[in-house]
LUMFITOR-475040 format. One record per residue: x, y, z of N, C-alpha, C in turn; residue in one letter. Coordinates in steps of 0.1 Angstrom, whole numbers, padded with zeros to 4 digits, always signed. Example, Ala and Ser with C-alpha at 12.3 -4.5 7.8 and 13.67 -1.06 7.14 Angstrom:
<pts>
+0132-0057+0078+0123-0045+0078+0132-0033+0078A
+0128-0022+0071+0137-0011+0071+0129+0000+0079S
</pts>
This chain:
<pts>
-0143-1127-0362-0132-1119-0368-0137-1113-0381X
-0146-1116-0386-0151-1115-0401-0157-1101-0396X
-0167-1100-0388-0178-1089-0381-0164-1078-0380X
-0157-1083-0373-0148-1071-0369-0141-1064-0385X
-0138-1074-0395-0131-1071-0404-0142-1059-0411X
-0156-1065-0410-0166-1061-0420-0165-1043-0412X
-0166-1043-0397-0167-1035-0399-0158-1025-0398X
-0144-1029-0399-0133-1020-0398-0137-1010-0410X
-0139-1023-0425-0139-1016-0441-0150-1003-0437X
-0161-1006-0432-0174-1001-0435-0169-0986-0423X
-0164-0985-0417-0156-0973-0410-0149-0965-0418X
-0137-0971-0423-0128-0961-0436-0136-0960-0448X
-0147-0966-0451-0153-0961-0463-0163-0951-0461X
-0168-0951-0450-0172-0940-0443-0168-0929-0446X
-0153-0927-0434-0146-0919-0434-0141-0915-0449X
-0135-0921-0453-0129-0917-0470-0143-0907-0477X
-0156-0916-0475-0168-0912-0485-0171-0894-0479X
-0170-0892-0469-0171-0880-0459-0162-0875-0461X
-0151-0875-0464-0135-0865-0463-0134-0863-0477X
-0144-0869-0491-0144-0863-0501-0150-0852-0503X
-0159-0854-0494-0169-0841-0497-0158-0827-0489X
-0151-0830-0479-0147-0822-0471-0138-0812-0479X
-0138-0798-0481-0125-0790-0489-0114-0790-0482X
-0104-0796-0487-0090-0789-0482-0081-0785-0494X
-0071-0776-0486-0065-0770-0503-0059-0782-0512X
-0061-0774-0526-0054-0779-0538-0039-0783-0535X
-0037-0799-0542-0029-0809-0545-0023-0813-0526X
-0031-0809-0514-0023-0814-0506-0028-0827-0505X
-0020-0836-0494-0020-0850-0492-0035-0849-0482X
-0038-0857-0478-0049-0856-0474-0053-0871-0461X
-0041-0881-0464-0051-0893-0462-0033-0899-0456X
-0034-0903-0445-0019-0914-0441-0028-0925-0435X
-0018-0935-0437-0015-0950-0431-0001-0952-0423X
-0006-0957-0411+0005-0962-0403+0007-0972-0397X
+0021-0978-0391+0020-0989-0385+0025-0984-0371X
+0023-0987-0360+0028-0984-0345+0040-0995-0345X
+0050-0995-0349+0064-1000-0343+0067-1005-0332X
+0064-0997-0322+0060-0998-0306+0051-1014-0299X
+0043-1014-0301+0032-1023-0300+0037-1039-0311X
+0045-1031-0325+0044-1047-0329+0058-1052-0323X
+0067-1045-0321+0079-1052-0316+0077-1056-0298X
+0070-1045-0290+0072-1050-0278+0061-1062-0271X
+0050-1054-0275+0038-1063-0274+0031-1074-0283X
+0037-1078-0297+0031-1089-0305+0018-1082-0308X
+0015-1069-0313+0005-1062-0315+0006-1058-0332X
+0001-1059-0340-0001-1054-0352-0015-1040-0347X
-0008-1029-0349-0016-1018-0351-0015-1010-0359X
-0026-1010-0369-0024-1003-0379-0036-0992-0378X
-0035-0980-0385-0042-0968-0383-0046-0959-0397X
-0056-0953-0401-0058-0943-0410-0063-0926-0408X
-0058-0921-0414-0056-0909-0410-0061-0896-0417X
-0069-0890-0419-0081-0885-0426-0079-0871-0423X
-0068-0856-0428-0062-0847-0426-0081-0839-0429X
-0082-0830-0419-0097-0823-0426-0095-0810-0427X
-0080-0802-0423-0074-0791-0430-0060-0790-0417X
-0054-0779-0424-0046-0775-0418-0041-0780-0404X
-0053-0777-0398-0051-0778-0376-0057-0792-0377X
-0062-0799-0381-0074-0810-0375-0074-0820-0387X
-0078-0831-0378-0078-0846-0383-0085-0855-0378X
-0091-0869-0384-0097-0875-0376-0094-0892-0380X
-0092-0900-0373-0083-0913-0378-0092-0926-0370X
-0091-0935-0371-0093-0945-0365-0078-0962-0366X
-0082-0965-0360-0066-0974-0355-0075-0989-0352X
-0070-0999-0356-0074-1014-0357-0062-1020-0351X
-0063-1025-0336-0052-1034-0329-0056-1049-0328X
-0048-1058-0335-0052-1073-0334-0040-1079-0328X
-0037-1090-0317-0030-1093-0314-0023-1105-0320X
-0013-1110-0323-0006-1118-0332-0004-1126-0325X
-0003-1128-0311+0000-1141-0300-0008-1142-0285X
-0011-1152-0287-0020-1154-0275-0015-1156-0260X
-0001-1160-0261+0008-1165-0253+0012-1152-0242X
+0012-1155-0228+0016-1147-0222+0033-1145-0220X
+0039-1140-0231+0055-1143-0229+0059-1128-0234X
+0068-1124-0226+0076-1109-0232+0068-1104-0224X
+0067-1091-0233+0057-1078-0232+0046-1075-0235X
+0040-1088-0234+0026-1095-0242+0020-1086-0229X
+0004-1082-0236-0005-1072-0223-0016-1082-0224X
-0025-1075-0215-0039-1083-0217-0054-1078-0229X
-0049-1072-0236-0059-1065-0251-0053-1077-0266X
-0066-1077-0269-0066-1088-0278-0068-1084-0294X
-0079-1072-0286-0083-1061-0300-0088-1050-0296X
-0089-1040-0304-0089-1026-0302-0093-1020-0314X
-0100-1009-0314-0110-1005-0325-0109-0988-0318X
-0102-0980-0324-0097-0968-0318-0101-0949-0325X
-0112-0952-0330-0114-0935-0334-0110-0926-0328X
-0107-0910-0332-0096-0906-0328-0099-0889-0334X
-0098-0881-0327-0100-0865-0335-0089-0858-0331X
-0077-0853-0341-0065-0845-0335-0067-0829-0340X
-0062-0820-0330-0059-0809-0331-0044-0802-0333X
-0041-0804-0341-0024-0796-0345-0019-0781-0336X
-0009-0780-0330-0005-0768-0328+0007-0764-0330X
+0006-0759-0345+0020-0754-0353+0015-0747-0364X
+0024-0742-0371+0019-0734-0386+0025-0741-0397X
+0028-0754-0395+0027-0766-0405+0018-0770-0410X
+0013-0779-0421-0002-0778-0422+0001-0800-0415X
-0013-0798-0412-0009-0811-0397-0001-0820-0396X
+0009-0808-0387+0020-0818-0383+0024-0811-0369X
+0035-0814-0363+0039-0809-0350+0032-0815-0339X
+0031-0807-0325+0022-0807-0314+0009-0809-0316X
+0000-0820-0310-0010-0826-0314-0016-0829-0297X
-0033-0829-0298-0036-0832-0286-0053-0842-0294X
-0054-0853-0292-0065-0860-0294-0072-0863-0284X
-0082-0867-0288-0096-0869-0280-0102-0885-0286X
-0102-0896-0280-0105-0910-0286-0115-0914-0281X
-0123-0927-0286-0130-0933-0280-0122-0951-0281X
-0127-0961-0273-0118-0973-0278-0129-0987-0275X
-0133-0989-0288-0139-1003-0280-0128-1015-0282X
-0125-1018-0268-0112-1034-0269-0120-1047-0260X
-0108-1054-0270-0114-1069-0260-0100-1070-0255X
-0107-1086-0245-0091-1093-0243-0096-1099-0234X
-0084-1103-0225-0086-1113-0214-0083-1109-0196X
-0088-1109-0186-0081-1105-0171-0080-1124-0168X
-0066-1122-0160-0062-1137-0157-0058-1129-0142X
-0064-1141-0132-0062-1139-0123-0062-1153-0112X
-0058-1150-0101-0058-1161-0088-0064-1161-0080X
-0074-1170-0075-0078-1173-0062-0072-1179-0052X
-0071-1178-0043-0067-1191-0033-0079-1191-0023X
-0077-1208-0020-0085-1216-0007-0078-1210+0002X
-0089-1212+0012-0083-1221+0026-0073-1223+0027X
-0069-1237+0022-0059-1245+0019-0047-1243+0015X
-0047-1232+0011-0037-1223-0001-0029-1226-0008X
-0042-1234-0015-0041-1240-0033-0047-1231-0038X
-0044-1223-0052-0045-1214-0061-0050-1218-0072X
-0062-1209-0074-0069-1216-0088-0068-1205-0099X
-0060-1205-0110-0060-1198-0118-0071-1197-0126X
-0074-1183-0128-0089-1178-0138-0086-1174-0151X
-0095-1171-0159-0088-1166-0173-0105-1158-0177X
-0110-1152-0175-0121-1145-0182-0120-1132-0198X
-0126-1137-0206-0127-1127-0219-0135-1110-0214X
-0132-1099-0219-0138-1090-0223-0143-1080-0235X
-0150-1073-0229-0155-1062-0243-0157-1048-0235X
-0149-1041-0235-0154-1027-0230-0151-1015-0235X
-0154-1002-0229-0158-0989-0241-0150-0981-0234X
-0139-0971-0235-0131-0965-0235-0134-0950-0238X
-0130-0939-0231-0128-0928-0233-0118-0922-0232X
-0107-0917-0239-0095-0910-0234-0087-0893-0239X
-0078-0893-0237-0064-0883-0242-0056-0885-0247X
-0053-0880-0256-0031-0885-0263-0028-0871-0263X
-0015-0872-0263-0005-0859-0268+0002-0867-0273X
+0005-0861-0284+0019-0864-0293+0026-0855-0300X
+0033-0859-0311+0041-0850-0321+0042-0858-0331X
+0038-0853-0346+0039-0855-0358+0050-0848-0366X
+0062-0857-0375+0068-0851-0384+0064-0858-0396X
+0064-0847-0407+0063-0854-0421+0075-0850-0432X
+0078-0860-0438+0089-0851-0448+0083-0849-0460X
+0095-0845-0467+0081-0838-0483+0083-0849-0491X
+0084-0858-0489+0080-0870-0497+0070-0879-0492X
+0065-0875-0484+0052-0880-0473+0056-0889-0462X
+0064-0893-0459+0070-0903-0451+0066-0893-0436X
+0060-0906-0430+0054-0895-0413+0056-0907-0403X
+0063-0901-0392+0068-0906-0378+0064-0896-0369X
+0054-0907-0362+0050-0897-0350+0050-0904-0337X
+0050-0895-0325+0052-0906-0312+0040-0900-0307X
+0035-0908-0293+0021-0907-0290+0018-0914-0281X
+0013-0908-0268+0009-0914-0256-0007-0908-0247X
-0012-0918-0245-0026-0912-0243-0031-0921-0229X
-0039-0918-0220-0051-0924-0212-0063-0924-0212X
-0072-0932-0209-0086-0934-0212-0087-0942-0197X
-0109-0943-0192-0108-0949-0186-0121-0956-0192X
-0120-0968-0189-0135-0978-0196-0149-0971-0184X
-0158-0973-0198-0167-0970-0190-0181-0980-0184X
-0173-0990-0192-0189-1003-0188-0184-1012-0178X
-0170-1004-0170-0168-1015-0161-0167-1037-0160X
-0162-1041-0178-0162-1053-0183-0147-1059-0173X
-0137-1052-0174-0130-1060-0172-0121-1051-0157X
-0114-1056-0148-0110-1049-0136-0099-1040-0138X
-0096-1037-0147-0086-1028-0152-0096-1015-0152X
-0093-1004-0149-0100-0993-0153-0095-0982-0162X
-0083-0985-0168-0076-0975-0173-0069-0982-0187X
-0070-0975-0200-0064-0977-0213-0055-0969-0210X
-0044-0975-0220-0035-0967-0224-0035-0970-0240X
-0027-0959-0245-0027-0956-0255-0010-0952-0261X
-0004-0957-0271+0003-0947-0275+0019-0956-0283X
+0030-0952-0285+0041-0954-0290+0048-0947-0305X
+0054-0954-0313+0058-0948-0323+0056-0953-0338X
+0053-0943-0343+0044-0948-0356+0047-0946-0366X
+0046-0954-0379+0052-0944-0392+0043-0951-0399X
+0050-0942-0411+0040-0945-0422+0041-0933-0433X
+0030-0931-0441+0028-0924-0455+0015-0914-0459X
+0019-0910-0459+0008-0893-0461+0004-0890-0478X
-0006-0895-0486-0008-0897-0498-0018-0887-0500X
</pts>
């Protein structure tokens, strides 16, 4: 967990150290934080996200998903963690906000639990870990108010590309808020 922590920092400092050099106009906001609402109430997911405005039309963000319960109960999924880079394109004459179409990459873990049966047909329950690499799409929509306060919704597909776990398809997406600084 440390490795993962180390390298979430060493991403946003990245990013931040790069989006200074970048111009965008005078006194705008430049930089949001959000939490996906979606994910922590349905799925026991804390996802949190940073959001890097690089003008007007375009953005580029990355998203950290850690899961809070290990327990298969509710709306609990099989992703344990998620590491989510992210490039959005705005389509409005807002300065980025509205209709949005991203382009992601996702490296996630977790777990596939599954059943065998004998012969006999006695059932042996499996539980195996993963790590696999993700490509996908979102569409969504961003509102911001002029106090920076931002709620956006967001749904996306991806499909793994290293073949780790028998799932072949990410999803992506819910509703998000947060602050535009």
């Amino acid at each position: 967990m440390k490795k993962i922590t180390l390298t979430f920092v060493l991403l946003i400092s990245a990013f931040v150290s790069f989006a200074q050099s970048t111009a965008i106009e005078d006194n705008a906001r430049n930089n949001e934080v959000k939490i996906n609402t979606t994910n922590l109430i349905g799925f026991k997911w804390v996802d949190f996200t940073y959001e890097r405005l690089i003008n007007e039309e375009s953005s580029f963000g990355v998203g950290l998903l850690v899961t809070l319960n290990d327990e298969d109960t509710g709306l609990n999924e099989y992703r344990t963690f998620s590491l989510t880079p992210y490039y959005r394109h705005f389509f409005s004459n807002k300065y980025a906000e509205g209709f949005f179409v991203e382009g992601f990459t996702m490296l996630h873990s977790g777990k596939d639990e599954y059943y065998t049966h004998n012969i006999g047909g006695d059932g042996v329950y499996h539980e195996d870990t993963y790590t696999d690499f993700a490509v996908g799409v979102s569409t969504g929509f961003k509102i911001v108010s002029n106090k920076g306060f931002v709620a956006e919704f967001y749904i996306g597909l991806g499909r793994d590309l290293l073949d780790k776990s028998y799932r072949e398809v990410v999803t992506r997406g819910g509703l998000s808020i947060g602050y535009r600084f």
